[in-house]
MIKE-495508 format. One record per residue (C-alpha): residue in three letters; x, y negated, z negated. Coordinates in steps of 0.001 Angstrom, whole numbers, plus 524288, in hexadecimal, padded with zeros to 5 digits. Layout:
BEGIN
REC type    c1    c2    c3
REC  ALA     X     Y     Z
...
This chain:
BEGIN
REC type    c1    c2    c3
REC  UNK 408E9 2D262 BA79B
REC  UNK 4021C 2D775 BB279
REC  UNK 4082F 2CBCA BBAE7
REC  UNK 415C8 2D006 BB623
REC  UNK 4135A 2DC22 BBA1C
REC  UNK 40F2A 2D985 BC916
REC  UNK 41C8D 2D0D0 BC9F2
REC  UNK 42593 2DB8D BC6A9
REC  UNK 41EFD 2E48B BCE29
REC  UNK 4208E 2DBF3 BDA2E
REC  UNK 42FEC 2D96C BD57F
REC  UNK 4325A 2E742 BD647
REC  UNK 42BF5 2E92A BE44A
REC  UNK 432D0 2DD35 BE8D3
REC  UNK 44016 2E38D BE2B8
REC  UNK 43D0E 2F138 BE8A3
REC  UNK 43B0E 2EA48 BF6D1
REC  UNK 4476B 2E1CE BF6B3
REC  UNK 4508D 2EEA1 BF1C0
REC  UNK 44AA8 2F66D BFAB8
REC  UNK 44D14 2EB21 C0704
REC  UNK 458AA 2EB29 C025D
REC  UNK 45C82 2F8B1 C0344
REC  UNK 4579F 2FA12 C0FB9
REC  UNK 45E52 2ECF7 C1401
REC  UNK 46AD7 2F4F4 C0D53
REC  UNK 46A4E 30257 C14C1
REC  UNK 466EF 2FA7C C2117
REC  UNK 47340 2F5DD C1E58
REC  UNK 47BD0 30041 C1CDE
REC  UNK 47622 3084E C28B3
REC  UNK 47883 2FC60 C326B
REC  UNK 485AD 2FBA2 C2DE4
REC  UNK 487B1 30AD1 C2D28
REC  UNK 482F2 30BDE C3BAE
REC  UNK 48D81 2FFF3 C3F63
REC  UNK 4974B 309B5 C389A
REC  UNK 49364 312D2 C3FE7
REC  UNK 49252 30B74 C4EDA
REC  UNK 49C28 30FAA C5724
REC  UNK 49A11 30361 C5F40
REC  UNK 4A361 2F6A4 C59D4
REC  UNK 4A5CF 2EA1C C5E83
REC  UNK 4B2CB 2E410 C5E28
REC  UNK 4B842 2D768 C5A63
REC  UNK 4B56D 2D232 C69B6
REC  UNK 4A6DD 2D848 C6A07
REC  UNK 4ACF1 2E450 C7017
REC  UNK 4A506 2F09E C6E11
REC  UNK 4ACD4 2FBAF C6A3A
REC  UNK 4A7BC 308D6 C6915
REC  UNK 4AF8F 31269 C5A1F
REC  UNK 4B05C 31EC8 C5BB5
REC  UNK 4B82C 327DB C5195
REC  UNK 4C28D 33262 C5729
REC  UNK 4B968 33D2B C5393
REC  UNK 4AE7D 3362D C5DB1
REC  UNK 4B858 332D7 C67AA
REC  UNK 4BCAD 34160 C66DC
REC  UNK 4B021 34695 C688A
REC  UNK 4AD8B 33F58 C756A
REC  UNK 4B98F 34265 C7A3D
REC  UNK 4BEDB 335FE C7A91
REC  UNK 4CB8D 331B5 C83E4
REC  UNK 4D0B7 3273B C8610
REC  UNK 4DE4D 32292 C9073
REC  UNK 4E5D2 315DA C953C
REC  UNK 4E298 31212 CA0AF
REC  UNK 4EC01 3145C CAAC0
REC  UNK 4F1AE 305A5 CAEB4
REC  UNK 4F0AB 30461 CBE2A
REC  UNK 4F120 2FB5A CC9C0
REC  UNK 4E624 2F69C CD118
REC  UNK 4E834 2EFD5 CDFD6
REC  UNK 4DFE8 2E693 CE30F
REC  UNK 4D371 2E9FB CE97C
REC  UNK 4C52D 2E43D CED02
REC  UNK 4B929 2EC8A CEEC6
REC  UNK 4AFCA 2EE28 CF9D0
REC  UNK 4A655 2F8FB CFD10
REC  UNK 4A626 2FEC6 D09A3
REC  UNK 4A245 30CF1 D0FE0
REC  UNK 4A72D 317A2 D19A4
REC  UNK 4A622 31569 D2680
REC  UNK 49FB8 31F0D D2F27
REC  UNK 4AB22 32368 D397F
REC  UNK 4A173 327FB D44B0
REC  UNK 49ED8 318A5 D4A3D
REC  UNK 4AF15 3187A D4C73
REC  UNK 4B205 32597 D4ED4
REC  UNK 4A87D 32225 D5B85
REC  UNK 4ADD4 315AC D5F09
REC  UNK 4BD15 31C6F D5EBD
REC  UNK 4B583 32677 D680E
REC  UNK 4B239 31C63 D6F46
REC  UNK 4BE8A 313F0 D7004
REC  UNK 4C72F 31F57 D74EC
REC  UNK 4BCC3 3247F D7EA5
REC  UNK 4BFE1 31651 D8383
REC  UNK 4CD01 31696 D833F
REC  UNK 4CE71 323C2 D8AA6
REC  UNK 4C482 31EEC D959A
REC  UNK 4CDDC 311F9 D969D
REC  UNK 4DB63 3196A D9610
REC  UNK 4D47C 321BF DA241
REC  UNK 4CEFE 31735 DA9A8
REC  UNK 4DA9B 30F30 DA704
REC  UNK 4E358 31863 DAC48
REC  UNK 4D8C5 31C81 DB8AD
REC  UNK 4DAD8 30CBA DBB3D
REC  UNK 4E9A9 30D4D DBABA
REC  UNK 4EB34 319D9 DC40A
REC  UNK 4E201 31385 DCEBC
REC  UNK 4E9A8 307CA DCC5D
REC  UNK 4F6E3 30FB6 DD29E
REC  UNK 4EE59 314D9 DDBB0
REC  UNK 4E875 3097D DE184
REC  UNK 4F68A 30404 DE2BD
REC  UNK 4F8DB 31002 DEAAB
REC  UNK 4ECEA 30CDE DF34A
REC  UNK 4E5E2 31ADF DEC3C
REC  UNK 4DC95 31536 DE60C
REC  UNK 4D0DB 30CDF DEAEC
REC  UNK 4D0B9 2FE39 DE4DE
REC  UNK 4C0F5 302E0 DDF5D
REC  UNK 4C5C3 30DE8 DD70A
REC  UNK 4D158 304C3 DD22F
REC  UNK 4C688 2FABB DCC18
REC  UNK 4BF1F 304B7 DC88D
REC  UNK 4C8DD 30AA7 DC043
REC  UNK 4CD4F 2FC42 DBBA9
REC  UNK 4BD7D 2F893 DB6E0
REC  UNK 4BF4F 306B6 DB15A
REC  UNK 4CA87 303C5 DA8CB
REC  UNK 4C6D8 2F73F DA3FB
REC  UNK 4B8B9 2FD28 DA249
REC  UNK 4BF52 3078C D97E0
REC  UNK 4C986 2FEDB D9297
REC  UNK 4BCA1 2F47C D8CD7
REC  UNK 4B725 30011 D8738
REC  UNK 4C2BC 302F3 D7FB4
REC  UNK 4C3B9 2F67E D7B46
REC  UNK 4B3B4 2F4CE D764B
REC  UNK 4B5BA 303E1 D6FCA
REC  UNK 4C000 2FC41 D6789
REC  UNK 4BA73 2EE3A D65FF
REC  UNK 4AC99 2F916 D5F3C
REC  UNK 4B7C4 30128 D5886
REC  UNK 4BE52 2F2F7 D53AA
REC  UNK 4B359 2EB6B D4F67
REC  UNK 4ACDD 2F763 D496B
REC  UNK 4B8E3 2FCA5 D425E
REC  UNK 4C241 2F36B D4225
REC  UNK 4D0EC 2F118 D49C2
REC  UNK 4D6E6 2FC06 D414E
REC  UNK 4D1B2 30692 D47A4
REC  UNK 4D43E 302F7 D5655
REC  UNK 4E289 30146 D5109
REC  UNK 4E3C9 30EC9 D4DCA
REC  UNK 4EBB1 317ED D5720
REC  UNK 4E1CE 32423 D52FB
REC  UNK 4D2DB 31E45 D53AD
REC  UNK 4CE57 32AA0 D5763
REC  UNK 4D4C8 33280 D4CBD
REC  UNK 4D09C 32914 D4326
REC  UNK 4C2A7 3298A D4676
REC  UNK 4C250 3386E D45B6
REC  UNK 4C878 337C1 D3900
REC  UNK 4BD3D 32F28 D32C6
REC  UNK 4B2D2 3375A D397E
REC  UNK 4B9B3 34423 D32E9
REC  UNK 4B899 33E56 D25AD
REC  UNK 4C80C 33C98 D2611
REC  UNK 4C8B7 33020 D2412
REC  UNK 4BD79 32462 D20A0
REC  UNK 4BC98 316D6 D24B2
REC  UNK 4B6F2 30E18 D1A3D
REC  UNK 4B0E1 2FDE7 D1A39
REC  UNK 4B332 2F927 D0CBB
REC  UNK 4AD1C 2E9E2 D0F3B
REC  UNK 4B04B 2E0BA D03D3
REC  UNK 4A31C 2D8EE CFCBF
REC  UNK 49D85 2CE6B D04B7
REC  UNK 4A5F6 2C158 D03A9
REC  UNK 4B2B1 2C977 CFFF9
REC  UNK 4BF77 2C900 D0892
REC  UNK 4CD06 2D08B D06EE
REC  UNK 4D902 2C57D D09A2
REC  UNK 4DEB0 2D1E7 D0BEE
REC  UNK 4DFAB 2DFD4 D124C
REC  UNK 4DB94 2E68D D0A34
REC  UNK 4E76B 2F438 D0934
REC  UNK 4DDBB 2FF81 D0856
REC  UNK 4D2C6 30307 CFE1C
REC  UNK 4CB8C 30C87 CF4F9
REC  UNK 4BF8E 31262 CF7F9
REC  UNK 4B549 315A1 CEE14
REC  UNK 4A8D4 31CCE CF020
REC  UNK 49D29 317DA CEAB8
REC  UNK 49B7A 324EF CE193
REC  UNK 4AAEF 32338 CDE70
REC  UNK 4ACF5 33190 CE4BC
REC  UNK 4B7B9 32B54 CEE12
REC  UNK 4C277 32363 CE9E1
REC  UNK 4CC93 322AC CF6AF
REC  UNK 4D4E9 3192A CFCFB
REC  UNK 4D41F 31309 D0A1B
REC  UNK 4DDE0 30CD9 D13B8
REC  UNK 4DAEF 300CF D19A3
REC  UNK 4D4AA 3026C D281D
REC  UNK 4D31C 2F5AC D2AE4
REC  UNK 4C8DE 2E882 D29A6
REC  UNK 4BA58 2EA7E D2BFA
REC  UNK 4B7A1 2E6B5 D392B
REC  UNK 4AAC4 2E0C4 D3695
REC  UNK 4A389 2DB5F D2A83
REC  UNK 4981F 2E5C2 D2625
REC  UNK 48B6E 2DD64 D26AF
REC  UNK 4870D 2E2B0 D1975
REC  UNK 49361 2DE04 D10C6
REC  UNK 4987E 2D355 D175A
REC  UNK 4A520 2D59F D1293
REC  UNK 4B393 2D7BB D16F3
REC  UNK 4B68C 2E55E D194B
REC  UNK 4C101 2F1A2 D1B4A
REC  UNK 4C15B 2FE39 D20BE
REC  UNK 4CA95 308CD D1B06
REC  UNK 4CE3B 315F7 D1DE9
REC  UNK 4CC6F 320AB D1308
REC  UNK 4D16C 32D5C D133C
REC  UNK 4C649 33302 D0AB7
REC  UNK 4BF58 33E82 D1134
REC  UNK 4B1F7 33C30 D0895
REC  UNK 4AF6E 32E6E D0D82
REC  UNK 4A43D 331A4 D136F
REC  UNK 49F26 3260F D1EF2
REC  UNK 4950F 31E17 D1819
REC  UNK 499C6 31E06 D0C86
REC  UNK 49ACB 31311 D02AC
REC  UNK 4A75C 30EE6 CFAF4
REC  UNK 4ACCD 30594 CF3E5
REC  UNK 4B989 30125 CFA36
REC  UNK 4C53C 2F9AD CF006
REC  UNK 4CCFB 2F269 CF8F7
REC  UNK 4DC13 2F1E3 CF64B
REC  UNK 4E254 2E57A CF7B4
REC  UNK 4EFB7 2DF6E CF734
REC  UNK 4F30F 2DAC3 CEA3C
REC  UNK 4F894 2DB4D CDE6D
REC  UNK 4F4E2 2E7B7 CD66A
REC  UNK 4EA85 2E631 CC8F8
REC  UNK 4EF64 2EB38 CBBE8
REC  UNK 4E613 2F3ED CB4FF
REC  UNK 4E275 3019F CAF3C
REC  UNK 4DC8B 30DDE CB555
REC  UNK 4D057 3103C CADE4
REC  UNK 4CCC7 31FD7 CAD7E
REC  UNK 4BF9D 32366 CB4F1
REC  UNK 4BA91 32926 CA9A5
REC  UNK 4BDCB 31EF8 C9FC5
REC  UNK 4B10C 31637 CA6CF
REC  UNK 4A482 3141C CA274
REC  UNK 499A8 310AE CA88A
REC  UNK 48E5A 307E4 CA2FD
REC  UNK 483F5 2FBF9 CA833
REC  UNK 48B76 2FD15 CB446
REC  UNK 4989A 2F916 CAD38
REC  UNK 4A568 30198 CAAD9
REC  UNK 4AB18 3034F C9D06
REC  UNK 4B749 3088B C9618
REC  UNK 4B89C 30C48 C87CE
REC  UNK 4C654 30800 C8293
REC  UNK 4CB48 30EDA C7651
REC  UNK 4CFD6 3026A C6FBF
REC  UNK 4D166 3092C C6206
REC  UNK 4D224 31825 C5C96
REC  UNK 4C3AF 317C5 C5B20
REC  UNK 4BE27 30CD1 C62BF
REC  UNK 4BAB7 30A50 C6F67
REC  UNK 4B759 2FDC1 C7877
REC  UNK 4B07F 2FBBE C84AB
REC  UNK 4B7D8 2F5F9 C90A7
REC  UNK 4B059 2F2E5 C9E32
REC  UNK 4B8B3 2F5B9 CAA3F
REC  UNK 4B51E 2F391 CB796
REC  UNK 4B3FB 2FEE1 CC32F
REC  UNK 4B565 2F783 CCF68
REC  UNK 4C4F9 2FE62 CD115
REC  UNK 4C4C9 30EE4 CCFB9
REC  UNK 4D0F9 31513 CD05F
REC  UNK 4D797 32141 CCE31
REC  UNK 4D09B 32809 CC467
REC  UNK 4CA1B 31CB2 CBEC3
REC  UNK 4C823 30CFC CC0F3
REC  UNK 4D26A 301EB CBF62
REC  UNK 4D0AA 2F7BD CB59F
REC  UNK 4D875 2EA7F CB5A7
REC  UNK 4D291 2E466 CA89E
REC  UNK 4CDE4 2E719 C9BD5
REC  UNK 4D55C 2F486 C995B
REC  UNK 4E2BA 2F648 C9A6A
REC  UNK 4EC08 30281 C9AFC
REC  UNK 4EDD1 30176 C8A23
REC  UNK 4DFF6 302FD C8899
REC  UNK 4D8AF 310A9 C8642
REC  UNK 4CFCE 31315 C8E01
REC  UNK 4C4B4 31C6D C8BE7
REC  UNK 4C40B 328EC C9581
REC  UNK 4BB37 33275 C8FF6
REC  UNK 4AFE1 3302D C8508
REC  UNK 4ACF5 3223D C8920
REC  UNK 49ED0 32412 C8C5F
REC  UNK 49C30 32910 C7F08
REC  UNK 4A28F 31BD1 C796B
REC  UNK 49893 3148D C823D
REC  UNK 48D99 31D2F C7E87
REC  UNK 49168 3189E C6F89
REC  UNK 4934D 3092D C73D7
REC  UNK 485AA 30A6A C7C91
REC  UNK 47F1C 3123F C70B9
REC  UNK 48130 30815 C65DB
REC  UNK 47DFC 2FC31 C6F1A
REC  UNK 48A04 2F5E2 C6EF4
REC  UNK 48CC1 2F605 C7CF1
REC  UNK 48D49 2EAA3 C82B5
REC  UNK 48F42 2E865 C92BD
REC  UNK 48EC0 2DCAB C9569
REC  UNK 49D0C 2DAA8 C8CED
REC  UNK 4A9BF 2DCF9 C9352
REC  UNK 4B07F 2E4B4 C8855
């Protein structure tokens, strides 16, 4: 009996454990699956993430969302360049017409004893004086525009106004800019003109072509511009990035709004409304600003919707619940 007794005893503790594992194992259960109810975070068919959120949510977050404008993109290549300080020129144009005055005066000094030494008035010594005085002048000229050439290229010599055009760049009128292409990259072509970038995206201004670099710069090696800007806050020394416009045919693509960009692990992202309540991630590149925003030539097109306003709350939801993922091109 007493035997009997100690093996139901142990039954009923082994029963007790196992219902109450069981249980456990149960609720477990149900609160795993209630919190995947509950995620806002889903992945798709493809292993896209894509981030639910109800029209009461979306309305409290003032959520927006747009088409993106469709738009044409001409061809361009980047380099990085910087202002060029005007004083270095503005003293070699100094010094080019103080040459050409002297030579236009001892040129014509040389030409009047000339008539006068035919006319027996003038002494042959002042005539070759007045000759080694005119030639003197006229190779002055000439090496204040070989300095002015090989330091700022054929363009400017060209000019009819030199001197005008240096006072406008030391007024802040005008700016000359390098843009130099990376090391090992050449144009086929002239490039037409170009956009000019700061680095803290304050200016965004275009730029007529001056003319070719007349020199390689010994720290980038590569092939470069100058351009003429008509921005006033160029200031000289400072650092852009230069898009170089180049003939060819035009891209297709969409006008992404400024706004509508995220930024995050040094990658930009779009949210695309790609149902009433759901929303997927899109990388887009920023290497092309434009009006208002950045063009985009793949991934989104102008029937998608793109997200404007409340998209860093969506991310804040996909980076809360772990889902985000970028290394994946979504």
């Amino acid at each position: 009996m007493k035997w009997r007794h100690i093996f139901f005893a142990l039954l009923a503790g082994v029963t007790a454990a196992l219902f109450a594992a069981c249980s456990k194992s149960g609720a477990d259960h149900e609160a795993e699956q209630a919190k995947t109810e509950d995620s806002r975070v889903k992945r798709g068919a493809n292993g896209e993430t894509m981030v639910v959120l109800d029209g009461a949510t979306q309305k409290r977050i003032g959520l927006e969302v747009t088409a993106p404008a469709p738009a044409q993109w001409q061809p361009e290549v980047r380099g990085y360049g910087r202002v060029l300080d005007p004083a270095p020129l503005a003293g070699l144009v100094a010094e080019w017409d103080s040459a050409r005055a002297a030579s236009d005066a001892s040129r014509q000094e040389h030409e009047r004893l000339k008539v006068l030494a035919q006319q027996d008035n003038a002494s042959a010594r002042a005539l070759q004086a007045a000759e080694a005085a005119a030639k003197r002048d006229q190779l002055l000229v000439e090496t204040a525009r070989a300095k002015l050439v090989l330091g700022w290229g054929k363009a400017l010599v060209e000019r009819t106004d030199p001197g005008m055009f240096a006072r406008s760049l030391t007024l802040g009128e005008t700016a000359l800019v390098r843009i130099d292409l990376p090391a090992g990259e050449a144009l086929k072509s002239t490039p037409v003109s170009a956009r000019l970038v700061s680095l803290n995206d304050e200016v965004d201004s275009h730029a007529d072509l001056f003319g070719p670099a007349p020199a390689v710069d010994p720290q980038t090696q590569g092939q470069g511009f100058l351009f003429l800007s008509k921005e006033k806050t160029l200031a000289p020394g400072a650092a852009v990035t230069g898009y170089l416009r180049i003939p060819g045919e035009p891209v297709s693509g969409v006008i992404i709004p400024g706004g509508a960009a995220l930024r995050h692990e040094g990658k930009a992202w779009v949210y695309l409304r790609t149902g009433d309540d759901m929303f997927t991630r899109r990388e887009i590149a920023l290497d092309r600003p434009a009006d208002n925003g950045w063009f985009v030539s793949g991934g989104i097109t102008a029937k998608d919707r793109v997200v404007v306003s409340g998209g860093q709350t969506i991310l804040s939801e996909e980076l809360s619940s772990g889902g985000f993922r970028s290394g994946e091109r979504e």
